[in-house]
Biotite code that builds the C-alpha atoms (Angstrom):
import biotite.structure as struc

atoms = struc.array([
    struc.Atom([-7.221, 7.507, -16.007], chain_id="A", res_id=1, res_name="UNK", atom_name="CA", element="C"),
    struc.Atom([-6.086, 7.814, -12.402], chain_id="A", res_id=2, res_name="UNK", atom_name="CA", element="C"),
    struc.Atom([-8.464, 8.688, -9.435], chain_id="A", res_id=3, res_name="UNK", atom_name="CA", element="C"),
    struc.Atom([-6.993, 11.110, -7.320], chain_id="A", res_id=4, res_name="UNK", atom_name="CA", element="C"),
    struc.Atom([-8.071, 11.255, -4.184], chain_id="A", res_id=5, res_name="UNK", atom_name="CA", element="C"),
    struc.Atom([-7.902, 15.405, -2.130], chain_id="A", res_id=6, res_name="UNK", atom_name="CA", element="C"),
    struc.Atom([-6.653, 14.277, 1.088], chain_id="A", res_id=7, res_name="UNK", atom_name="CA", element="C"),
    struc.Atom([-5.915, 18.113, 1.594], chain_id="A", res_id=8, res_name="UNK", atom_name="CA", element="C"),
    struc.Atom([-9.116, 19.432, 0.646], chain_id="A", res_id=9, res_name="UNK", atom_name="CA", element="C"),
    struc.Atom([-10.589, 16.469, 3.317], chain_id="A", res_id=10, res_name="UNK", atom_name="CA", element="C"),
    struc.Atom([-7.776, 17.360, 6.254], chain_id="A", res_id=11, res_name="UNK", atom_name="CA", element="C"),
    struc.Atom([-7.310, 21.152, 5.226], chain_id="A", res_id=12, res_name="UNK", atom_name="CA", element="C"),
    struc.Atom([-11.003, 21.415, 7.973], chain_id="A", res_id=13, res_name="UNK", atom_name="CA", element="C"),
    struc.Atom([-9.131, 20.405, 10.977], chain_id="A", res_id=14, res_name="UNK", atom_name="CA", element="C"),
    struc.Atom([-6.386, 22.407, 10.697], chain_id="A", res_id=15, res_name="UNK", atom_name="CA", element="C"),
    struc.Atom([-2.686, 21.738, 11.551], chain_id="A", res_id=16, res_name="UNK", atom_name="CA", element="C"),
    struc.Atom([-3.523, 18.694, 13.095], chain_id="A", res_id=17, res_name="UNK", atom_name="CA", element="C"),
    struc.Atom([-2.929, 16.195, 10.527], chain_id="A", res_id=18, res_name="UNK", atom_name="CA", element="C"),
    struc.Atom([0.158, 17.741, 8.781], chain_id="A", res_id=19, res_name="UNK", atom_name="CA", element="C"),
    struc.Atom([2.220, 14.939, 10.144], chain_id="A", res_id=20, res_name="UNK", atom_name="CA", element="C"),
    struc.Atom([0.144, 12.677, 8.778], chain_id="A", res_id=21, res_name="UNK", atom_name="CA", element="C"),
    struc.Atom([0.005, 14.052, 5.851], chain_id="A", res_id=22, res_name="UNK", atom_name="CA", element="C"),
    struc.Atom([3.561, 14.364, 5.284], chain_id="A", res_id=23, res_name="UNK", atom_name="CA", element="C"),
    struc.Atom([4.559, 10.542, 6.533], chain_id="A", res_id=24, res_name="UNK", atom_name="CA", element="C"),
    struc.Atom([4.975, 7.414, 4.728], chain_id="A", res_id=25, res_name="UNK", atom_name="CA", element="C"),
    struc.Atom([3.294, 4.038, 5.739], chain_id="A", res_id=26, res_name="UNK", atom_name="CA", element="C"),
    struc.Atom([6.209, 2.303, 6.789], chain_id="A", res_id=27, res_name="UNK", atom_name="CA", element="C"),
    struc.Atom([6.702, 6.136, 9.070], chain_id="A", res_id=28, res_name="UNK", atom_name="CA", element="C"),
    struc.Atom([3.849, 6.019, 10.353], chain_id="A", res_id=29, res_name="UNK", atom_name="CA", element="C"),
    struc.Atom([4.026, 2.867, 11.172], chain_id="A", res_id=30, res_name="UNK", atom_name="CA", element="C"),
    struc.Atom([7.736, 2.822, 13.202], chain_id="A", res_id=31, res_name="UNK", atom_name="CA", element="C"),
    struc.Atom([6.339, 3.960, 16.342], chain_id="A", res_id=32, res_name="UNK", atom_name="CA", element="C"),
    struc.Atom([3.944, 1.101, 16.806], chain_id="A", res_id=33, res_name="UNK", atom_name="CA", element="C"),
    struc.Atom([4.153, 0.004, 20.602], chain_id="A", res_id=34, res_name="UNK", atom_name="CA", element="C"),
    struc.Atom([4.411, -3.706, 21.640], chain_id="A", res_id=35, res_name="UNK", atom_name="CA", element="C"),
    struc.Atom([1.059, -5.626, 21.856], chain_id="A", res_id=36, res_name="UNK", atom_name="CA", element="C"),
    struc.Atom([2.113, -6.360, 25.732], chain_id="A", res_id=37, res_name="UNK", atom_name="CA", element="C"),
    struc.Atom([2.083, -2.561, 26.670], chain_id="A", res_id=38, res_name="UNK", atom_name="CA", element="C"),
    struc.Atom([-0.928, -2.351, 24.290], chain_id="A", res_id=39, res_name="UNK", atom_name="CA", element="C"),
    struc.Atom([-2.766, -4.883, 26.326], chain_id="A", res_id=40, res_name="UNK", atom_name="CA", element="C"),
    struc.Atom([-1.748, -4.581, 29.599], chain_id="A", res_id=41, res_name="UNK", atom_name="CA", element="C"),
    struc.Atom([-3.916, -5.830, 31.614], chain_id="A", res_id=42, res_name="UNK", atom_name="CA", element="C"),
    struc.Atom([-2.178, -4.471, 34.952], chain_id="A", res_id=43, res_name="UNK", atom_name="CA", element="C"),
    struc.Atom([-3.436, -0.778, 33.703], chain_id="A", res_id=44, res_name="UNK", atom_name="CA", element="C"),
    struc.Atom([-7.001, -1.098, 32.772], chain_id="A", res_id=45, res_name="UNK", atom_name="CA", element="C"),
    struc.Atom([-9.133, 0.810, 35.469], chain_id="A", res_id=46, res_name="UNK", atom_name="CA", element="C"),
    struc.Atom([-11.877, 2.582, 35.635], chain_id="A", res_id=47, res_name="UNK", atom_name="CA", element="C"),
    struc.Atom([-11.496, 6.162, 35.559], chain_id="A", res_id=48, res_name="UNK", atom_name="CA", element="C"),
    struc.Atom([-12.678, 8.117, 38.435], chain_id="A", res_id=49, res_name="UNK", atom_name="CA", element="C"),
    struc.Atom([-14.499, 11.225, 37.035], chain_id="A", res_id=50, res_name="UNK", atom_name="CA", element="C"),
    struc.Atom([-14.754, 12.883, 33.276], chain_id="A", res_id=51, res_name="UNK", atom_name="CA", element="C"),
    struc.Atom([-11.765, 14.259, 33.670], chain_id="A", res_id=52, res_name="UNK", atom_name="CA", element="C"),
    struc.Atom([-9.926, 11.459, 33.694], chain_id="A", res_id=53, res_name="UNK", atom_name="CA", element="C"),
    struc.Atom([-11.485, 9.749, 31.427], chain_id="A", res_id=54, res_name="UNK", atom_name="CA", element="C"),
    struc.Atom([-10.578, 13.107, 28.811], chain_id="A", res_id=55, res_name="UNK", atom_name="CA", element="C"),
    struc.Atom([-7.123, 13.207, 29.938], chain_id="A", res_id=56, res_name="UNK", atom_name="CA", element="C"),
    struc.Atom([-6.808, 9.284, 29.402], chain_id="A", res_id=57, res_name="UNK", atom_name="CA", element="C"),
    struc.Atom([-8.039, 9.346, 25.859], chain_id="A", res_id=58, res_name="UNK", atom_name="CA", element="C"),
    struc.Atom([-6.266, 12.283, 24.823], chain_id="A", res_id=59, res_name="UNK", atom_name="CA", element="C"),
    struc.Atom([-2.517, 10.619, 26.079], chain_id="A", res_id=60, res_name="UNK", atom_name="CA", element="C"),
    struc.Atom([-3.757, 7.257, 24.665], chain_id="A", res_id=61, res_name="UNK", atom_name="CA", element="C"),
    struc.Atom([-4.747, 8.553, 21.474], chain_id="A", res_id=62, res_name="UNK", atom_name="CA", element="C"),
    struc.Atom([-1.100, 10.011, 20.899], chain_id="A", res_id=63, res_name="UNK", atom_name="CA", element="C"),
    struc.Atom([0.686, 7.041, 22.565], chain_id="A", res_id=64, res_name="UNK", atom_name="CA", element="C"),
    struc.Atom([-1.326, 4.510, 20.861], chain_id="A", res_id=65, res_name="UNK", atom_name="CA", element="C"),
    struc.Atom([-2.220, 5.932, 17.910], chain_id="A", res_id=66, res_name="UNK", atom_name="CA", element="C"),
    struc.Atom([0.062, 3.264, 15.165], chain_id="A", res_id=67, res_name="UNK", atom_name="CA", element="C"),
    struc.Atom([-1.961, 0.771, 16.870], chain_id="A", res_id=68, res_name="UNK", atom_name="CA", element="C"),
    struc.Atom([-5.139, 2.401, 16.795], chain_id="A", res_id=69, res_name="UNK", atom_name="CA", element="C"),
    struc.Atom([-4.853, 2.651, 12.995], chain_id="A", res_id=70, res_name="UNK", atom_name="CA", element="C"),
    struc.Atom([-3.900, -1.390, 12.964], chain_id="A", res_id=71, res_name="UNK", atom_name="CA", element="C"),
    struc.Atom([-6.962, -2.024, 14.916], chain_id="A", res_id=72, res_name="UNK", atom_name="CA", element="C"),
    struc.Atom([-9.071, 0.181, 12.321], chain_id="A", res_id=73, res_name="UNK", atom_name="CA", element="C"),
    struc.Atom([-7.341, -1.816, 9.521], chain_id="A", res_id=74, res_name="UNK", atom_name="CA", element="C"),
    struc.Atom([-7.770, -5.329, 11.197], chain_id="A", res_id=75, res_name="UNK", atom_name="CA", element="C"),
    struc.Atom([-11.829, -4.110, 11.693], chain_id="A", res_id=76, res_name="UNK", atom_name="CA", element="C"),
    struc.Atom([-12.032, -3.198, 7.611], chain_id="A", res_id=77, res_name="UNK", atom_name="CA", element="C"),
    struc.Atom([-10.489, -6.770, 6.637], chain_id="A", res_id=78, res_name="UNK", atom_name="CA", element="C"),
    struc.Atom([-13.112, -8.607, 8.798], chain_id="A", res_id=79, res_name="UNK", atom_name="CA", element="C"),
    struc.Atom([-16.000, -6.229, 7.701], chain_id="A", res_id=80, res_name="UNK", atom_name="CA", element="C"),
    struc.Atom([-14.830, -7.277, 4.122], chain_id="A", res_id=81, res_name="UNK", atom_name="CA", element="C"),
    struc.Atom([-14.345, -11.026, 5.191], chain_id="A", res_id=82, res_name="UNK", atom_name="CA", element="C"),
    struc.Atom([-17.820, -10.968, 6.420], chain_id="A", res_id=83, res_name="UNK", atom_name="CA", element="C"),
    struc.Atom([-19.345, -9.520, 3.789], chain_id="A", res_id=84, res_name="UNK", atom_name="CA", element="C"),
    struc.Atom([-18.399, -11.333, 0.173], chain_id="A", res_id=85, res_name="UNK", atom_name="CA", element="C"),
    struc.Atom([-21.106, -9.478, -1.980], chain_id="A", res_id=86, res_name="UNK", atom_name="CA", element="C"),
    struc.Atom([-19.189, -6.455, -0.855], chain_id="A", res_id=87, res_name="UNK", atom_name="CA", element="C"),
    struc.Atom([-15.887, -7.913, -0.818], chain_id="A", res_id=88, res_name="UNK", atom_name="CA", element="C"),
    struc.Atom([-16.568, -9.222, -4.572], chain_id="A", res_id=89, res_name="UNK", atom_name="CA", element="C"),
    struc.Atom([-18.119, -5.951, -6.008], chain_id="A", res_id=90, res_name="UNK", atom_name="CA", element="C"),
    struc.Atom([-14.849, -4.144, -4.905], chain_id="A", res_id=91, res_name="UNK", atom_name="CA", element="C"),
    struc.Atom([-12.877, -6.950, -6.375], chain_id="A", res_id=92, res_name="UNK", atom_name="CA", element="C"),
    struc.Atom([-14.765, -6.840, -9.655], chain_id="A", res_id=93, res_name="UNK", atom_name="CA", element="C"),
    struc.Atom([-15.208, -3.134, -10.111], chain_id="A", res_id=94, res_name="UNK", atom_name="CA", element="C"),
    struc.Atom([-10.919, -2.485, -9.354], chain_id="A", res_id=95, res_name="UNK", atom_name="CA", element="C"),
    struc.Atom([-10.428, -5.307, -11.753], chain_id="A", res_id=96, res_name="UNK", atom_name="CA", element="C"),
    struc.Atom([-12.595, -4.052, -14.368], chain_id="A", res_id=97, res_name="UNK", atom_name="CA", element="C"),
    struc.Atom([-11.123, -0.180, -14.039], chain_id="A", res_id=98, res_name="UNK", atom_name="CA", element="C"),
    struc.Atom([-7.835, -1.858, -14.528], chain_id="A", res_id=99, res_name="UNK", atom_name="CA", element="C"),
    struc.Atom([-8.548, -3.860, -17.663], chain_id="A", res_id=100, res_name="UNK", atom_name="CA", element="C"),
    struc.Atom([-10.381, -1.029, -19.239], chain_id="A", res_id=101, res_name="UNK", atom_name="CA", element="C"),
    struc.Atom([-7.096, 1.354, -18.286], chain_id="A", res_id=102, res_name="UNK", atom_name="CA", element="C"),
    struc.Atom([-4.995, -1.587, -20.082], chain_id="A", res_id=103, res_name="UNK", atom_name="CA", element="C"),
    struc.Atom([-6.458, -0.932, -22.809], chain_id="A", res_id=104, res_name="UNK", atom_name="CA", element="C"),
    struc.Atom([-5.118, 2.515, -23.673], chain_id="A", res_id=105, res_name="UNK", atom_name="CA", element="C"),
    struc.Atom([-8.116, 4.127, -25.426], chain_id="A", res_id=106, res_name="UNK", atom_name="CA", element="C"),
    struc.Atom([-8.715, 0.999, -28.023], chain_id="A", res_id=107, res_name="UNK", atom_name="CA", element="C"),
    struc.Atom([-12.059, -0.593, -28.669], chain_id="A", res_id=108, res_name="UNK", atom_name="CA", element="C"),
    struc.Atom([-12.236, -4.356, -27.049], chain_id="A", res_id=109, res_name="UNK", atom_name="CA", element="C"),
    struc.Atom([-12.909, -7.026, -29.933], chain_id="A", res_id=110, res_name="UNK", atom_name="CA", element="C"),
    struc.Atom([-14.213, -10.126, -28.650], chain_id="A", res_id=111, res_name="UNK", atom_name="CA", element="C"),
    struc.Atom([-14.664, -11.463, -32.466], chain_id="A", res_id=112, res_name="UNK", atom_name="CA", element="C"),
    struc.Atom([-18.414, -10.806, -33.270], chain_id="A", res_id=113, res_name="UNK", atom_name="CA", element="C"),
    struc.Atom([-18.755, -7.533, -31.904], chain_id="A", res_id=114, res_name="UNK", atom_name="CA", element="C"),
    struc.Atom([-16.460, -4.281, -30.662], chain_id="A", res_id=115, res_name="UNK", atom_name="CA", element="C"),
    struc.Atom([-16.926, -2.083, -27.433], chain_id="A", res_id=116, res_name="UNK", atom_name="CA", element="C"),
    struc.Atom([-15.293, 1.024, -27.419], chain_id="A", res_id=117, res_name="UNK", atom_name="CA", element="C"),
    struc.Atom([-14.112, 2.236, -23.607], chain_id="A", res_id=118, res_name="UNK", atom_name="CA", element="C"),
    struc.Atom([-17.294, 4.429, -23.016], chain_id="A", res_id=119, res_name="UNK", atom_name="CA", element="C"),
    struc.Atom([-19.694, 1.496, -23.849], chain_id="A", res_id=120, res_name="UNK", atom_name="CA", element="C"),
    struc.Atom([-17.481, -0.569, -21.405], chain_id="A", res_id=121, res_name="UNK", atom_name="CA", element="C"),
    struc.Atom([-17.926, 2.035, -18.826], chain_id="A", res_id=122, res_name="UNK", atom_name="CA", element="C"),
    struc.Atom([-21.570, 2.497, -18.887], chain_id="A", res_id=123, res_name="UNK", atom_name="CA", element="C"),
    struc.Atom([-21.648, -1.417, -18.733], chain_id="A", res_id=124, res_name="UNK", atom_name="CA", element="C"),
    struc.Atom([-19.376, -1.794, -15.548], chain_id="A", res_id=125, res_name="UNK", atom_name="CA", element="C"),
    struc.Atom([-21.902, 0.877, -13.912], chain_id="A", res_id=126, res_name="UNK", atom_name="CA", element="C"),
    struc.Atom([-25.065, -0.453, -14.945], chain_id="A", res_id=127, res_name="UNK", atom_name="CA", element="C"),
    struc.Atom([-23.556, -3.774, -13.259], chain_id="A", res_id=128, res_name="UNK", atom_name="CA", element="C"),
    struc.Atom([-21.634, -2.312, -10.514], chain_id="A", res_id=129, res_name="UNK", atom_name="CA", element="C"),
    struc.Atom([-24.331, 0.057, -8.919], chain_id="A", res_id=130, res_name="UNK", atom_name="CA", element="C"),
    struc.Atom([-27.122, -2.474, -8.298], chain_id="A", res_id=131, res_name="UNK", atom_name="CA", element="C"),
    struc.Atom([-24.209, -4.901, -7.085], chain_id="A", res_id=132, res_name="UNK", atom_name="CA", element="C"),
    struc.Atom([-22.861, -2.292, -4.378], chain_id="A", res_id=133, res_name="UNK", atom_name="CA", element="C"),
    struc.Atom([-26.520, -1.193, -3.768], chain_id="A", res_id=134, res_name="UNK", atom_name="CA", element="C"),
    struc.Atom([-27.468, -4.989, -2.827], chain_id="A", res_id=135, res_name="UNK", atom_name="CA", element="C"),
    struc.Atom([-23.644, -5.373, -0.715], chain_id="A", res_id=136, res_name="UNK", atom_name="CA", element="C"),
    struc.Atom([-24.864, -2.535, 1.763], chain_id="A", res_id=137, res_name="UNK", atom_name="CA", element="C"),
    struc.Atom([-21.751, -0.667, 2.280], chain_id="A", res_id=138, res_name="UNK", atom_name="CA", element="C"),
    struc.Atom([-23.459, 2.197, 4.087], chain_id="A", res_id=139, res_name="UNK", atom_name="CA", element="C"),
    struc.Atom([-24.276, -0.102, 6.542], chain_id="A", res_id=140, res_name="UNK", atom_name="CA", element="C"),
    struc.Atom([-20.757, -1.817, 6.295], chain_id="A", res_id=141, res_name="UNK", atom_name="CA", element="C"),
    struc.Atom([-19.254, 1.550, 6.792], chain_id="A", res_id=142, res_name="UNK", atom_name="CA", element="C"),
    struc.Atom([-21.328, 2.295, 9.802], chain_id="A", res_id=143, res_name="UNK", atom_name="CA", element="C"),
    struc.Atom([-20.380, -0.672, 11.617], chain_id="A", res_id=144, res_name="UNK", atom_name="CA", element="C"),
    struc.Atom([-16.983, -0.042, 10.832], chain_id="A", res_id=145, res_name="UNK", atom_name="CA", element="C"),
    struc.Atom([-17.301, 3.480, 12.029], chain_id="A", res_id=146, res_name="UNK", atom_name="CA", element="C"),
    struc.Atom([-18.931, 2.304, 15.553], chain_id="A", res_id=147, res_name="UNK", atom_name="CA", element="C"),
    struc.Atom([-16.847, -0.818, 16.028], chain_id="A", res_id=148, res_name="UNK", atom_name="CA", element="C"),
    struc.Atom([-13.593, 1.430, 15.580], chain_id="A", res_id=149, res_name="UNK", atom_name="CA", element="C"),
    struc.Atom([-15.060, 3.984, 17.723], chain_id="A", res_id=150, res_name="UNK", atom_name="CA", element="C"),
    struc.Atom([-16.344, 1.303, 20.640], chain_id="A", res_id=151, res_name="UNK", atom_name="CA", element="C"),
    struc.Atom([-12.606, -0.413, 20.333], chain_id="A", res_id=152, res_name="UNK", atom_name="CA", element="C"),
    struc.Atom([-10.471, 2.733, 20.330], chain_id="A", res_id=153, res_name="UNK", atom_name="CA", element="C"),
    struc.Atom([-12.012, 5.147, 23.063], chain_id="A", res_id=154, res_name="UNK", atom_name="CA", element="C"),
    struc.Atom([-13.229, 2.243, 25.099], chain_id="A", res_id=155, res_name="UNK", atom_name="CA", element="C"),
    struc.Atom([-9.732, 1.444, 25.315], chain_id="A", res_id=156, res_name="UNK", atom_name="CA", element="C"),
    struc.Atom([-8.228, 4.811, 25.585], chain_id="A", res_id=157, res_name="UNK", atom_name="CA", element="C"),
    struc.Atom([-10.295, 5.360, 28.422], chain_id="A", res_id=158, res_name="UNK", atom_name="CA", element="C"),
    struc.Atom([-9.751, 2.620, 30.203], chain_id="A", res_id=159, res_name="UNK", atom_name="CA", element="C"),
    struc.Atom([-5.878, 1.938, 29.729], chain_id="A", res_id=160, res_name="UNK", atom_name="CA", element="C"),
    struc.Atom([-4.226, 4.014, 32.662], chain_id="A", res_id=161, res_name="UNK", atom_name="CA", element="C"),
    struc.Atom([-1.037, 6.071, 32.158], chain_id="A", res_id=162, res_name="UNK", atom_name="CA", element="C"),
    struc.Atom([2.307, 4.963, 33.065], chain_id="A", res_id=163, res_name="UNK", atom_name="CA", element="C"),
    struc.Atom([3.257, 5.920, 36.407], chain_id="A", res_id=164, res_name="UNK", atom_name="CA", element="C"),
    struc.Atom([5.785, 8.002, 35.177], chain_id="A", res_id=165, res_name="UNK", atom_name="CA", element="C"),
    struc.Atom([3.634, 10.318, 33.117], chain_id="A", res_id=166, res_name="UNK", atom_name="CA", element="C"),
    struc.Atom([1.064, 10.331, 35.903], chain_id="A", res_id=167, res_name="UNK", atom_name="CA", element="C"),
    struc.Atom([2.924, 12.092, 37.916], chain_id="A", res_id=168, res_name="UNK", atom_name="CA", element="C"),
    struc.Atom([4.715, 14.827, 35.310], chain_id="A", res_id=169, res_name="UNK", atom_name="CA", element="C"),
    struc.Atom([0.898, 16.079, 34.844], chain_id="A", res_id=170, res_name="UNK", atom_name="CA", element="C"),
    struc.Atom([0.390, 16.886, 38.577], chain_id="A", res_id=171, res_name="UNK", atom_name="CA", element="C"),
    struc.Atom([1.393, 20.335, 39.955], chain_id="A", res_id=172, res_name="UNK", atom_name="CA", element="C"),
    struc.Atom([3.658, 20.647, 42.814], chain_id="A", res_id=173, res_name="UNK", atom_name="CA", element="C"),
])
């Protein structure tokens, strides 16, 4: 039994815009990381001088950056994990019970004194599993993640400057 995931019928609400996405690989997407010294330079930090800068900022950092946006979001899941084991372990033990029960093709498990046909070993894993994930929190897991991504990504979009060169394409002559 696979799990499919609809990433179209999650994207298909925002339109065209995540067609490339959709359509790339991992190792695609991420080609077109930039270097982590143009990623943190520290020579074009600034404050922005109105709103308007501040929206133009993020939207050319969110393009430019974006490879290492999604590193950052990844880096920010493995230390949410890291720093939560209950969580970390009931996603652990729930993929590794899915898997044995797919190994087994259909056929009852014998453990010698008694047999447990894949339904019984289903209800089992979720009688176990829900309290588990109930007591790991990952709403609030999640939420952190969410806010921590969102504090780390457009605080630095908005505060990493343009290049020079790109600064002055925008203006009108």
């Amino acid at each position: 039994m696979a799990i499919q995931i609809p990433i179209d019928a999650i994207t298909s609400r925002f339109g065209d815009r995540f067609n490339s996405i959709r359509s790339q690989s991992i190792g695609t997407r991420f080609a077109n990381l930039r270097p982590i010294s143009e990623f943190l330079d520290l020579k074009r930090l600034s404050k922005p001088a109105n709103f308007g800068e501040v929206q133009s900022r993020v939207n050319y950092n969110l393009s430019h950056f974006s490879s290492n946006y999604a590193v950052v979001f990844v880096m920010l899941s493995i230390y949410s994990l890291l720093t939560n084991f209950v969580l970390l372990f009931v996603l652990i033990l729930v993929s590794a019970s899915l898997w044995g029960i797919s190994k087994l093709d259909g056929r009852d498990l014998d453990l010698g004194f008694r047999r447990f046909n894949t339904s019984q070993l289903y209800t089992a894993l979720l009688c176990v599993a829900v309290p588990l994930g109930i007591w790991a929190s990952p709403i609030a897991t999640a939420l952190w993640l969410i806010g921590a991504t969102g504090v780390t990504v457009f605080g630095h979009a908005a505060l990493m400057d343009k290049p020079i060169e790109n600064a002055f394409s925008e203006e009108a002559v």
